[in-house]
mmCIF file of the N, C-alpha and C atoms, coordinates in Angstrom:
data_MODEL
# 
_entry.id   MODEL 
# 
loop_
_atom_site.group_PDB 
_atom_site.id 
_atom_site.type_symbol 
_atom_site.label_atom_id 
_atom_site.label_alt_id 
_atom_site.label_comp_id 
_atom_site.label_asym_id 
_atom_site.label_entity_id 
_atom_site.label_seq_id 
_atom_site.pdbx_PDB_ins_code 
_atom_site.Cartn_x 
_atom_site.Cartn_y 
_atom_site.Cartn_z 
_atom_site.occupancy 
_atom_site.B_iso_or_equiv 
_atom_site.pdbx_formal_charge 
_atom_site.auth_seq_id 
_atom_site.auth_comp_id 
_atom_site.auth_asym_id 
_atom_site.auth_atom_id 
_atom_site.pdbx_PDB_model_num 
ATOM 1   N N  . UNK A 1 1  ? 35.621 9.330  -34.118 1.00 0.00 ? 1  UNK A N  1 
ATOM 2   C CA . UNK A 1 1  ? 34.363 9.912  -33.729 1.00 0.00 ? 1  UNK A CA 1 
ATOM 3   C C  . UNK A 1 1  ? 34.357 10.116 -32.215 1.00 0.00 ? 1  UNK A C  1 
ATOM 4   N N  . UNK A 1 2  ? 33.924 11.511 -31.797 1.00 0.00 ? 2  UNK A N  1 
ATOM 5   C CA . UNK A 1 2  ? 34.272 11.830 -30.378 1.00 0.00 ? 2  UNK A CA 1 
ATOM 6   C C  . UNK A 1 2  ? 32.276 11.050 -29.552 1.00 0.00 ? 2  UNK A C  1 
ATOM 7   N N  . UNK A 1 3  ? 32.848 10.909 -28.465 1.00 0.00 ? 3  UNK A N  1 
ATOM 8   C CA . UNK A 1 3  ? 31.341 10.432 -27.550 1.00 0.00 ? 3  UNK A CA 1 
ATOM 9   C C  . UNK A 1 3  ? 31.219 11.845 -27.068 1.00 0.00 ? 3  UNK A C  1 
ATOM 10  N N  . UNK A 1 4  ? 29.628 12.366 -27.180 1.00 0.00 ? 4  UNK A N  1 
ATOM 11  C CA . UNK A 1 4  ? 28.786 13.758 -27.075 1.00 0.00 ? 4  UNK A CA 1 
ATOM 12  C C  . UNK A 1 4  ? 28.212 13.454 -25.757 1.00 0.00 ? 4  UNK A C  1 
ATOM 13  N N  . UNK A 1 5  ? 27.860 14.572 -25.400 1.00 0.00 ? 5  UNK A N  1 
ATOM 14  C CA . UNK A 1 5  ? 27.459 14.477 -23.966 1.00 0.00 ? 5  UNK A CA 1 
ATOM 15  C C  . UNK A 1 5  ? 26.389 13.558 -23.522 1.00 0.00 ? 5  UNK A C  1 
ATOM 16  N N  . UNK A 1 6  ? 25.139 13.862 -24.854 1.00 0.00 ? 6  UNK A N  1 
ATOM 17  C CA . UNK A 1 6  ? 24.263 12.356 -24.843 1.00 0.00 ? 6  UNK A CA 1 
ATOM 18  C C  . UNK A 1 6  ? 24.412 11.150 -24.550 1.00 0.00 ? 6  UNK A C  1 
ATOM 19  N N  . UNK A 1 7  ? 26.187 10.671 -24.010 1.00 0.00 ? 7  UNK A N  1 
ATOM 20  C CA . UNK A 1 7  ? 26.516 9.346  -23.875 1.00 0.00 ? 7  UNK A CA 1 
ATOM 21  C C  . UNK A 1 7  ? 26.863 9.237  -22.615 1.00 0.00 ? 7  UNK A C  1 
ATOM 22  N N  . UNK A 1 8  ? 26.829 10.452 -21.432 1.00 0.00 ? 8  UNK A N  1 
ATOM 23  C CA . UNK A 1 8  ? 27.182 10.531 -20.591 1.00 0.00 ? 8  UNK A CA 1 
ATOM 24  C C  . UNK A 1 8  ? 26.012 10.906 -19.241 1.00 0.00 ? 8  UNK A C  1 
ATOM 25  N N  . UNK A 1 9  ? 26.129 10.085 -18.658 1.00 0.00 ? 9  UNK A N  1 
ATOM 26  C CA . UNK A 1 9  ? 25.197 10.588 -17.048 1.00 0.00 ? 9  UNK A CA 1 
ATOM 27  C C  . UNK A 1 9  ? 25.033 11.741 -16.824 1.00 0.00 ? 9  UNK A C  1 
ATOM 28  N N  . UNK A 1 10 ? 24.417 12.399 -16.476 1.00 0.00 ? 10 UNK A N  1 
ATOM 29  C CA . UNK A 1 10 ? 23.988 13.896 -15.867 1.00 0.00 ? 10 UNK A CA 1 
ATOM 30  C C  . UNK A 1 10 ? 23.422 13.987 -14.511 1.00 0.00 ? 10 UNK A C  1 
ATOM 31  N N  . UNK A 1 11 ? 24.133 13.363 -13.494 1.00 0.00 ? 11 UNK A N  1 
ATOM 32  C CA . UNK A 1 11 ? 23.957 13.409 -12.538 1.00 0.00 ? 11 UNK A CA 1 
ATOM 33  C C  . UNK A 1 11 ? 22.805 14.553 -11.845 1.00 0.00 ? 11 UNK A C  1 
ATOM 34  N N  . UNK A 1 12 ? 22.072 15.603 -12.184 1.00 0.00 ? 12 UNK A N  1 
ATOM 35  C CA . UNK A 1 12 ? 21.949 16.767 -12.176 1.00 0.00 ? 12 UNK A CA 1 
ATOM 36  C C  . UNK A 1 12 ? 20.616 16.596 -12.495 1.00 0.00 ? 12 UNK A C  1 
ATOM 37  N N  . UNK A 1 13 ? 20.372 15.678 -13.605 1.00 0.00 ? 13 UNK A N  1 
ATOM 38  C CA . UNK A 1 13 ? 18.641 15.452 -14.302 1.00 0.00 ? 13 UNK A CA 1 
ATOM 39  C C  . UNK A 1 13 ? 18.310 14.466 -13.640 1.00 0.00 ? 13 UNK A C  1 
ATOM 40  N N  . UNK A 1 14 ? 17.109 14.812 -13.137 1.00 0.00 ? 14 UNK A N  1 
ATOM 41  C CA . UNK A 1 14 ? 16.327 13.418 -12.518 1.00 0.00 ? 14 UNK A CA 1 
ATOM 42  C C  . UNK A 1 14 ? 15.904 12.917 -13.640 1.00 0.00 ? 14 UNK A C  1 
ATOM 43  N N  . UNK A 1 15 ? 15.666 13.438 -14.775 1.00 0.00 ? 15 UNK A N  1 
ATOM 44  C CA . UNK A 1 15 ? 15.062 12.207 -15.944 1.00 0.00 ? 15 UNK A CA 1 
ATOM 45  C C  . UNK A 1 15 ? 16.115 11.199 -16.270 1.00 0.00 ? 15 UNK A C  1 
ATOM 46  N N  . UNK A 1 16 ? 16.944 11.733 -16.426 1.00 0.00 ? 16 UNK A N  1 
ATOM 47  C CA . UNK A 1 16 ? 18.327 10.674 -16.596 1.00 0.00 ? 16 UNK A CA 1 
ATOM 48  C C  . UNK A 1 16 ? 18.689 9.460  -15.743 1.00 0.00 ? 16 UNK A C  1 
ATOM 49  N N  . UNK A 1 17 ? 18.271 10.241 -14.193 1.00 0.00 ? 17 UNK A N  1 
ATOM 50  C CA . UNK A 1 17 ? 18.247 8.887  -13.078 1.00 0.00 ? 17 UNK A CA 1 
ATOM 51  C C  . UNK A 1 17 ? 17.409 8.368  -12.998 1.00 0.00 ? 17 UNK A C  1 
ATOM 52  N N  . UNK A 1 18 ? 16.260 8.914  -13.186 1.00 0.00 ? 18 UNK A N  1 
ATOM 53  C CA . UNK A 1 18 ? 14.743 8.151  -13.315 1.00 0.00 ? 18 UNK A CA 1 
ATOM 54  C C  . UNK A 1 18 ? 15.169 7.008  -14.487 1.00 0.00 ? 18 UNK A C  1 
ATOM 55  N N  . UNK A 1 19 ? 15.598 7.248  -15.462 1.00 0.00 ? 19 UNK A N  1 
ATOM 56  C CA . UNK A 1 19 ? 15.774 6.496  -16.670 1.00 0.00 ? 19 UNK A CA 1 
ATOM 57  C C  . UNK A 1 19 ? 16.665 5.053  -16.005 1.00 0.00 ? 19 UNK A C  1 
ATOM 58  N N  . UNK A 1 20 ? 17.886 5.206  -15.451 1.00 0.00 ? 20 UNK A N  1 
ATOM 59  C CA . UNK A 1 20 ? 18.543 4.263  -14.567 1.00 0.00 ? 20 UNK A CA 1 
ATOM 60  C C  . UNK A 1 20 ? 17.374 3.075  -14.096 1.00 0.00 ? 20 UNK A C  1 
ATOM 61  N N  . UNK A 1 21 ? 16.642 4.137  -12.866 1.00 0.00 ? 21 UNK A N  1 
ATOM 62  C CA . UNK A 1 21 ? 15.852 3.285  -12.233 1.00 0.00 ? 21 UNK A CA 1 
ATOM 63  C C  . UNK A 1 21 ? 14.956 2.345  -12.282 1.00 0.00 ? 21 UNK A C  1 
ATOM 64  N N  . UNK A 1 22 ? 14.409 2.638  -13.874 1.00 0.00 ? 22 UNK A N  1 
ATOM 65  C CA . UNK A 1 22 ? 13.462 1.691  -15.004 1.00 0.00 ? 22 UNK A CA 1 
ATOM 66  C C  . UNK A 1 22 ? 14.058 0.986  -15.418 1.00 0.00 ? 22 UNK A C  1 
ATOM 67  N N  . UNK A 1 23 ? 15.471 1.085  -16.298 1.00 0.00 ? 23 UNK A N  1 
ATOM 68  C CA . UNK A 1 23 ? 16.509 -0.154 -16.693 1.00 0.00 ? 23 UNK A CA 1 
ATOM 69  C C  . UNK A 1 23 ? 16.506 -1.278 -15.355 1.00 0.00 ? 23 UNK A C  1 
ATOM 70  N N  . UNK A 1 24 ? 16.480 -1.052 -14.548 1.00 0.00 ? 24 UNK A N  1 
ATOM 71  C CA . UNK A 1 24 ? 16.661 -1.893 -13.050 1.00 0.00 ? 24 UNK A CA 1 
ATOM 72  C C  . UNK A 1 24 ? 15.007 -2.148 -12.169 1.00 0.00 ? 24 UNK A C  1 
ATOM 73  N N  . UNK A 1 25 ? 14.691 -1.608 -12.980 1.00 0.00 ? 25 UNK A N  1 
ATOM 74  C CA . UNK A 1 25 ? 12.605 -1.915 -11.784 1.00 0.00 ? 25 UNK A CA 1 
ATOM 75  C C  . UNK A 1 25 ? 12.890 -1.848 -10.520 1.00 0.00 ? 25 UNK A C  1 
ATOM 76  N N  . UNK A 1 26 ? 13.059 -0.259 -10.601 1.00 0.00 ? 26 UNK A N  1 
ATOM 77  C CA . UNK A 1 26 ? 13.136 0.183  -9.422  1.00 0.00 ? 26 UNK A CA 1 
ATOM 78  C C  . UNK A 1 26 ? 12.414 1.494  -8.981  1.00 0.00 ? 26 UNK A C  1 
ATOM 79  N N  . UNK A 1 27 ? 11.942 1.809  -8.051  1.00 0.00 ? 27 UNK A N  1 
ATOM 80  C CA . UNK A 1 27 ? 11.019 3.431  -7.423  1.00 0.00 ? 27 UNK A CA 1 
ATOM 81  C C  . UNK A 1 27 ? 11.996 4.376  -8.026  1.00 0.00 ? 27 UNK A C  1 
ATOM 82  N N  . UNK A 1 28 ? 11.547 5.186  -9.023  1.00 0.00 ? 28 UNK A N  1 
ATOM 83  C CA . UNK A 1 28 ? 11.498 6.291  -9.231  1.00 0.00 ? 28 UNK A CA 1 
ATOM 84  C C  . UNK A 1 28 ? 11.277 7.284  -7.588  1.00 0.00 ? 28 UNK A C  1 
ATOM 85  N N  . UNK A 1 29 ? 12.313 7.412  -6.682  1.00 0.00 ? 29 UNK A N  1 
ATOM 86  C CA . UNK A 1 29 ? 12.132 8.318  -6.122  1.00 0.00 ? 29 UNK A CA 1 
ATOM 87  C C  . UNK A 1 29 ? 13.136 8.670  -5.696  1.00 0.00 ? 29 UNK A C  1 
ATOM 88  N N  . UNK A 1 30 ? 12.901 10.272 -4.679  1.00 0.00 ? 30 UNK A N  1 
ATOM 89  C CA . UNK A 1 30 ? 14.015 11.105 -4.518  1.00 0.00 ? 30 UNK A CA 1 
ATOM 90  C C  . UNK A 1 30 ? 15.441 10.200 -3.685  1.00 0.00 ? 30 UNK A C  1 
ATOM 91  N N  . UNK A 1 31 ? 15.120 9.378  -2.865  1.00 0.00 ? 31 UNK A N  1 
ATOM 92  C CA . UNK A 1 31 ? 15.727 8.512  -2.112  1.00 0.00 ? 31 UNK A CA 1 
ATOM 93  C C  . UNK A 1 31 ? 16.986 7.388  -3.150  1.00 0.00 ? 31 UNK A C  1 
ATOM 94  N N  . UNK A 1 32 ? 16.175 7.269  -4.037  1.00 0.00 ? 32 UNK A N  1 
ATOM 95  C CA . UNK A 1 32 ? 16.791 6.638  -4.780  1.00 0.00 ? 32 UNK A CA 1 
ATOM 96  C C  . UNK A 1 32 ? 17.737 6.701  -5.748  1.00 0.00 ? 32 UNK A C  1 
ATOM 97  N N  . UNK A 1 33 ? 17.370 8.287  -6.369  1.00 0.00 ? 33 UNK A N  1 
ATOM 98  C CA . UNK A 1 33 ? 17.947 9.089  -7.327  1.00 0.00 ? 33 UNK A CA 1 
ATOM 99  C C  . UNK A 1 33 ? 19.463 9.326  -6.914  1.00 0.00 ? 33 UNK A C  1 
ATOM 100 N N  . UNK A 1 34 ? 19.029 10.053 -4.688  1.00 0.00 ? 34 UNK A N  1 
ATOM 101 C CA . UNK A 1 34 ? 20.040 10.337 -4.067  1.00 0.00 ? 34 UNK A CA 1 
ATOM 102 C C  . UNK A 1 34 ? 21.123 9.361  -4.101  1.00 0.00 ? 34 UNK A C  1 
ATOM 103 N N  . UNK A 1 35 ? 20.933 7.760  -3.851  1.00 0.00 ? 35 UNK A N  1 
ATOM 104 C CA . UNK A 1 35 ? 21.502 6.899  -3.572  1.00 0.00 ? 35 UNK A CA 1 
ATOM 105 C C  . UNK A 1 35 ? 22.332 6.453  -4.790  1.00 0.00 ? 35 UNK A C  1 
ATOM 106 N N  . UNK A 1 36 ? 22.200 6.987  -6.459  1.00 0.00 ? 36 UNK A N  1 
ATOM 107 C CA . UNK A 1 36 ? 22.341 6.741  -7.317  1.00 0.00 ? 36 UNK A CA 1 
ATOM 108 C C  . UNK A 1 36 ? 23.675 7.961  -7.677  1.00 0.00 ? 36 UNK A C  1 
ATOM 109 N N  . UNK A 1 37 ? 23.682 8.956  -7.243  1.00 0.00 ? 37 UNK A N  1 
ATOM 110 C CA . UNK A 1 37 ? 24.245 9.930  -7.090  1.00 0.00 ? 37 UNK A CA 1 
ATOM 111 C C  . UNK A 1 37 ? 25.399 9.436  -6.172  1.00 0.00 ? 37 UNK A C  1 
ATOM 112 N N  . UNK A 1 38 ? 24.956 8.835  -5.498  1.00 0.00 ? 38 UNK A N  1 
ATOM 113 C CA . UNK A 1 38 ? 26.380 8.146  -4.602  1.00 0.00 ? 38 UNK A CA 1 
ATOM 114 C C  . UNK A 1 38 ? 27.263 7.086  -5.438  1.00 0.00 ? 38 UNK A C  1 
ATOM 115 N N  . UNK A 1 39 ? 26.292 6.420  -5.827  1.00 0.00 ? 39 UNK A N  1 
ATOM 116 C CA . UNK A 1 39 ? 26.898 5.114  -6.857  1.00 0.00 ? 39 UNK A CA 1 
ATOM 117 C C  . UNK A 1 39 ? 27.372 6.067  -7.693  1.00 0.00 ? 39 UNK A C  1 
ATOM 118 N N  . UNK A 1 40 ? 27.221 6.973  -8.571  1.00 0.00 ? 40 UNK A N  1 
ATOM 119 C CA . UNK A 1 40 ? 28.136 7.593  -9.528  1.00 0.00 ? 40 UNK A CA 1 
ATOM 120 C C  . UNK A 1 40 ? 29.173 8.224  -8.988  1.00 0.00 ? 40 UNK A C  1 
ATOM 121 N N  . UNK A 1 41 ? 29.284 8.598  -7.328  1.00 0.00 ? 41 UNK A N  1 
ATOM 122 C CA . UNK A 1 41 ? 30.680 9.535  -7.174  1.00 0.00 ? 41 UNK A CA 1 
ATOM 123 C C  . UNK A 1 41 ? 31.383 8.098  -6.852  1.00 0.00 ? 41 UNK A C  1 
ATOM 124 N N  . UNK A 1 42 ? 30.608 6.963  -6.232  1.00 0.00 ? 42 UNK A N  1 
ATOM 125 C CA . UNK A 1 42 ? 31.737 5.670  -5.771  1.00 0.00 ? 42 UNK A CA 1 
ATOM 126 C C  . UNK A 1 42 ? 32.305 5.700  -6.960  1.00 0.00 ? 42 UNK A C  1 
ATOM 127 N N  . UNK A 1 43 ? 31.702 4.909  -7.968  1.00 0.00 ? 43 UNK A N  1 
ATOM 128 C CA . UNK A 1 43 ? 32.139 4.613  -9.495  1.00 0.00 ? 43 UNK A CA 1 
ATOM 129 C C  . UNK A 1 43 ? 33.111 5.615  -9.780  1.00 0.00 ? 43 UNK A C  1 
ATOM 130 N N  . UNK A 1 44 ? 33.056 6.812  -10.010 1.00 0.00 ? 44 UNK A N  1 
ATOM 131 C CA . UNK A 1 44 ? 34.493 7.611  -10.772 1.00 0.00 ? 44 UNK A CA 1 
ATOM 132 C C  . UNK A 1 44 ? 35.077 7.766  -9.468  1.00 0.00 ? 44 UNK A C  1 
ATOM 133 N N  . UNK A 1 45 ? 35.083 7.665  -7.961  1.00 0.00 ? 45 UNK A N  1 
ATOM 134 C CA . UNK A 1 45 ? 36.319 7.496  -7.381  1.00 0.00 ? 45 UNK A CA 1 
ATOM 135 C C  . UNK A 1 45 ? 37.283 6.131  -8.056  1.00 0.00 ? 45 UNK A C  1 
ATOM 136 N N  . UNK A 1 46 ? 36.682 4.621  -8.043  1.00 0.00 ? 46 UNK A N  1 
ATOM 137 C CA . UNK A 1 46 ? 36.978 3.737  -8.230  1.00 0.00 ? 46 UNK A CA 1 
ATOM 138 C C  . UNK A 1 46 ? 37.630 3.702  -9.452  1.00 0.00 ? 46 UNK A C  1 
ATOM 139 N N  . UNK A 1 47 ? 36.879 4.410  -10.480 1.00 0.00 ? 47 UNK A N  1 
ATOM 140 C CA . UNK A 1 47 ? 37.592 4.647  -11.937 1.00 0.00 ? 47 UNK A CA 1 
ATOM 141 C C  . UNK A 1 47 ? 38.449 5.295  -12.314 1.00 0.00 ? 47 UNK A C  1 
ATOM 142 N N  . UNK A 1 48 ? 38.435 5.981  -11.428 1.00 0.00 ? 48 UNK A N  1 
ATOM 143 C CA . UNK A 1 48 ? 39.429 7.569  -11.799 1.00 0.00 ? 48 UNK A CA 1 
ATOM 144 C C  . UNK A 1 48 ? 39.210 8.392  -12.885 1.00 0.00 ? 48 UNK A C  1 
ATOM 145 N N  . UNK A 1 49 ? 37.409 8.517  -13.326 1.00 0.00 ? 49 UNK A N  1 
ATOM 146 C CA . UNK A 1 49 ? 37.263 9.008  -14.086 1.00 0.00 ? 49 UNK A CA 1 
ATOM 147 C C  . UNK A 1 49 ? 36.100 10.244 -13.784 1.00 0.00 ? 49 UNK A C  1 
ATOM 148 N N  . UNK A 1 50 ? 35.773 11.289 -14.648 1.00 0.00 ? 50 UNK A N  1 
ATOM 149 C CA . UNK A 1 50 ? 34.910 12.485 -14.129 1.00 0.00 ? 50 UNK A CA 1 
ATOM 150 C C  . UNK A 1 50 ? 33.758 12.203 -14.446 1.00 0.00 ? 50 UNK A C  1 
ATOM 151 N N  . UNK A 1 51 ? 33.484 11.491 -15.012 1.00 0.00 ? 51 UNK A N  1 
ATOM 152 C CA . UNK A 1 51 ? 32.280 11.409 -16.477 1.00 0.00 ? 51 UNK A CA 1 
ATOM 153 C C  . UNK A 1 51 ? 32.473 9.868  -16.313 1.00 0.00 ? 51 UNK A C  1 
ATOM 154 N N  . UNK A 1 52 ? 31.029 9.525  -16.500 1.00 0.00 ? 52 UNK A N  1 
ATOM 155 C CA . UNK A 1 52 ? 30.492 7.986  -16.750 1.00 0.00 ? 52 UNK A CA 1 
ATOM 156 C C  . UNK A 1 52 ? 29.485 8.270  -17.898 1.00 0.00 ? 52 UNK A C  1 
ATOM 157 N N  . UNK A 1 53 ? 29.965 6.957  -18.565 1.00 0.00 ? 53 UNK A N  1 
ATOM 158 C CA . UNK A 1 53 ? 29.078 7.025  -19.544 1.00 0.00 ? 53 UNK A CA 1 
ATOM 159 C C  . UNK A 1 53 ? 27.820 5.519  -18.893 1.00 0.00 ? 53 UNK A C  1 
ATOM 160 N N  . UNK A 1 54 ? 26.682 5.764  -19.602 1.00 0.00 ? 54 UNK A N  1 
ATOM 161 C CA . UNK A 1 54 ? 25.465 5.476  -19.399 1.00 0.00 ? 54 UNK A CA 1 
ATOM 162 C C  . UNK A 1 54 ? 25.803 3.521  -19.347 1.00 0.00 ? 54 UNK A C  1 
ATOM 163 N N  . UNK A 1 55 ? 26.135 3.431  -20.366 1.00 0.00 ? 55 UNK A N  1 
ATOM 164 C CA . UNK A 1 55 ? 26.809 1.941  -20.463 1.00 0.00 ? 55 UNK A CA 1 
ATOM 165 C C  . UNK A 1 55 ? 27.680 1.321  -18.995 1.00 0.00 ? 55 UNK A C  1 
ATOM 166 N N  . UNK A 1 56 ? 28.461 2.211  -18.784 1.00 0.00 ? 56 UNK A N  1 
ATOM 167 C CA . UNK A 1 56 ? 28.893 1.502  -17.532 1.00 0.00 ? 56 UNK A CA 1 
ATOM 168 C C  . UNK A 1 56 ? 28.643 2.083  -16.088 1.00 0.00 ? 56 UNK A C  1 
ATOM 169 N N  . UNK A 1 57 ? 27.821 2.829  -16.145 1.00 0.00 ? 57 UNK A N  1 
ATOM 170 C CA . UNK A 1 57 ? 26.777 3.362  -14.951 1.00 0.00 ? 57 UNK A CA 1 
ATOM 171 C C  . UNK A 1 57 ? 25.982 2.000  -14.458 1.00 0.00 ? 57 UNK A C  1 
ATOM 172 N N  . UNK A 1 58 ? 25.179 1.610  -15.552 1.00 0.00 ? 58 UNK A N  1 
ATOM 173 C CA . UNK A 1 58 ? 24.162 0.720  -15.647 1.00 0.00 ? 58 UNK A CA 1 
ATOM 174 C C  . UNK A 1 58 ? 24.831 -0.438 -14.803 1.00 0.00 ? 58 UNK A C  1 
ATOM 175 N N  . UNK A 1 59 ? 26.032 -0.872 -15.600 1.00 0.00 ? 59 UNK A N  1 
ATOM 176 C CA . UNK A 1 59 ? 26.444 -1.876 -15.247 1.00 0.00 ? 59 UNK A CA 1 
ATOM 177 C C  . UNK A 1 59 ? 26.524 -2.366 -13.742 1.00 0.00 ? 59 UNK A C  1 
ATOM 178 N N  . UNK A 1 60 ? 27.028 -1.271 -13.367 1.00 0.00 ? 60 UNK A N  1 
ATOM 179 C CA . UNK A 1 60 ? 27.535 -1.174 -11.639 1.00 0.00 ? 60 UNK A CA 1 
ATOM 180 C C  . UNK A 1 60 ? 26.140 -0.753 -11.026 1.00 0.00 ? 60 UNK A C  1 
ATOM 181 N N  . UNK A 1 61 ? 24.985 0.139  -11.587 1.00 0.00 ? 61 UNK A N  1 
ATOM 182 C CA . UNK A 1 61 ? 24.382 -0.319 -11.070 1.00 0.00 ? 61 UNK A CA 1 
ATOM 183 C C  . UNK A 1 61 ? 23.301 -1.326 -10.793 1.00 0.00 ? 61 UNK A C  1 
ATOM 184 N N  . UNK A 1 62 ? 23.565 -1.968 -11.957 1.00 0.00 ? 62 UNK A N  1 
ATOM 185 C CA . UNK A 1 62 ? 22.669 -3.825 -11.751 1.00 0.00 ? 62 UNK A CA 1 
ATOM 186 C C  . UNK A 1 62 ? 23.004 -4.569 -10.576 1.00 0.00 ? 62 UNK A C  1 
ATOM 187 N N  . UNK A 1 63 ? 24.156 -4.554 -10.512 1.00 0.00 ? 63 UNK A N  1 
ATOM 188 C CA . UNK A 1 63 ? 25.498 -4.990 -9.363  1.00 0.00 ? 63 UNK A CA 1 
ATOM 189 C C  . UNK A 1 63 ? 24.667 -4.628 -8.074  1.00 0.00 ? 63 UNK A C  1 
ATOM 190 N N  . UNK A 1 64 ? 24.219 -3.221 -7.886  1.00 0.00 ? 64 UNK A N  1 
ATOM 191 C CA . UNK A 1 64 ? 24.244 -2.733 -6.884  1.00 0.00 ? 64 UNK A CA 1 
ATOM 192 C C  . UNK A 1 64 ? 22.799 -2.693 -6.730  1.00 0.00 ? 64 UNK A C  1 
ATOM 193 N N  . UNK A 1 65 ? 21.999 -3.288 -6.775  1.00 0.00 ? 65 UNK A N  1 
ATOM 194 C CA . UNK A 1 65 ? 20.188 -3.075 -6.871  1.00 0.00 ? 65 UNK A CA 1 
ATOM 195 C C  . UNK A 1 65 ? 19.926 -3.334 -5.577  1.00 0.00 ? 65 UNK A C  1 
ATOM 196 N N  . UNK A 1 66 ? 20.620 -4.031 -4.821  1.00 0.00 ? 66 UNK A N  1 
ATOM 197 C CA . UNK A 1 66 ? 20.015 -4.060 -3.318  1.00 0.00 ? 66 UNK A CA 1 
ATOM 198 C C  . UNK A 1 66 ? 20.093 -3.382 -2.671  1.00 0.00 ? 66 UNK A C  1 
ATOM 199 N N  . UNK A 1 67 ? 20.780 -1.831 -2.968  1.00 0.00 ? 67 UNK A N  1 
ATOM 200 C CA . UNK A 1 67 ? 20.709 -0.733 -2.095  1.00 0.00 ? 67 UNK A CA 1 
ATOM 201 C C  . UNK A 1 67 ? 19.921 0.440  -2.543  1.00 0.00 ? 67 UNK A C  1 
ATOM 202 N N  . UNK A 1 68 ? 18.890 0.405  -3.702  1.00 0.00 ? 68 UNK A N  1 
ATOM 203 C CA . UNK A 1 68 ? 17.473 1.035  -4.019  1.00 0.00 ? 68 UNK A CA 1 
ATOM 204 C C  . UNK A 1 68 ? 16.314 -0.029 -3.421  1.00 0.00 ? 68 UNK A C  1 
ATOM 205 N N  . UNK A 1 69 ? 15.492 0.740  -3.371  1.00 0.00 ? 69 UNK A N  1 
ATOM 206 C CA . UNK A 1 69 ? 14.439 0.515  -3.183  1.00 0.00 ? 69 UNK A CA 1 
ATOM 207 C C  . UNK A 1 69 ? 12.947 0.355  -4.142  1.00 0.00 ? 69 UNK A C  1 
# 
């Protein structure tokens, strides 16, 4: 069974990062979204991958909550 795009970040939708930012109780805002957008290009530099899926987005960013607001 292949993973559909539904399993993957969309860097692109703020509902998707907004969604992040609630898993973590954090401001829904543009500042944050931006900063989240960074954590996803760190993450697939680090991974060597193009595409994150939602599962290990999260992860790294629980890790990383002290740099939202």
């Amino acid at each position: 069974m292949s993973i559909s795009d539904h399993d993957y970040v969309n860097f692109s939708e703020d509902y998707e990062l907004n969604h992040h930012l609630k898993k973590v109780d954090k401001r829904q805002t543009e500042s944050n979204r931006e900063t989240l957008k960074v954590m996803g290009t760190e993450l697939k530099a680090s991974t060597g991958k193009t595409r994150l899926q939602h599962g290990e987005f999260h992860t790294y960013v629980s890790k990383q909550k002290a740099r939202l607001e």
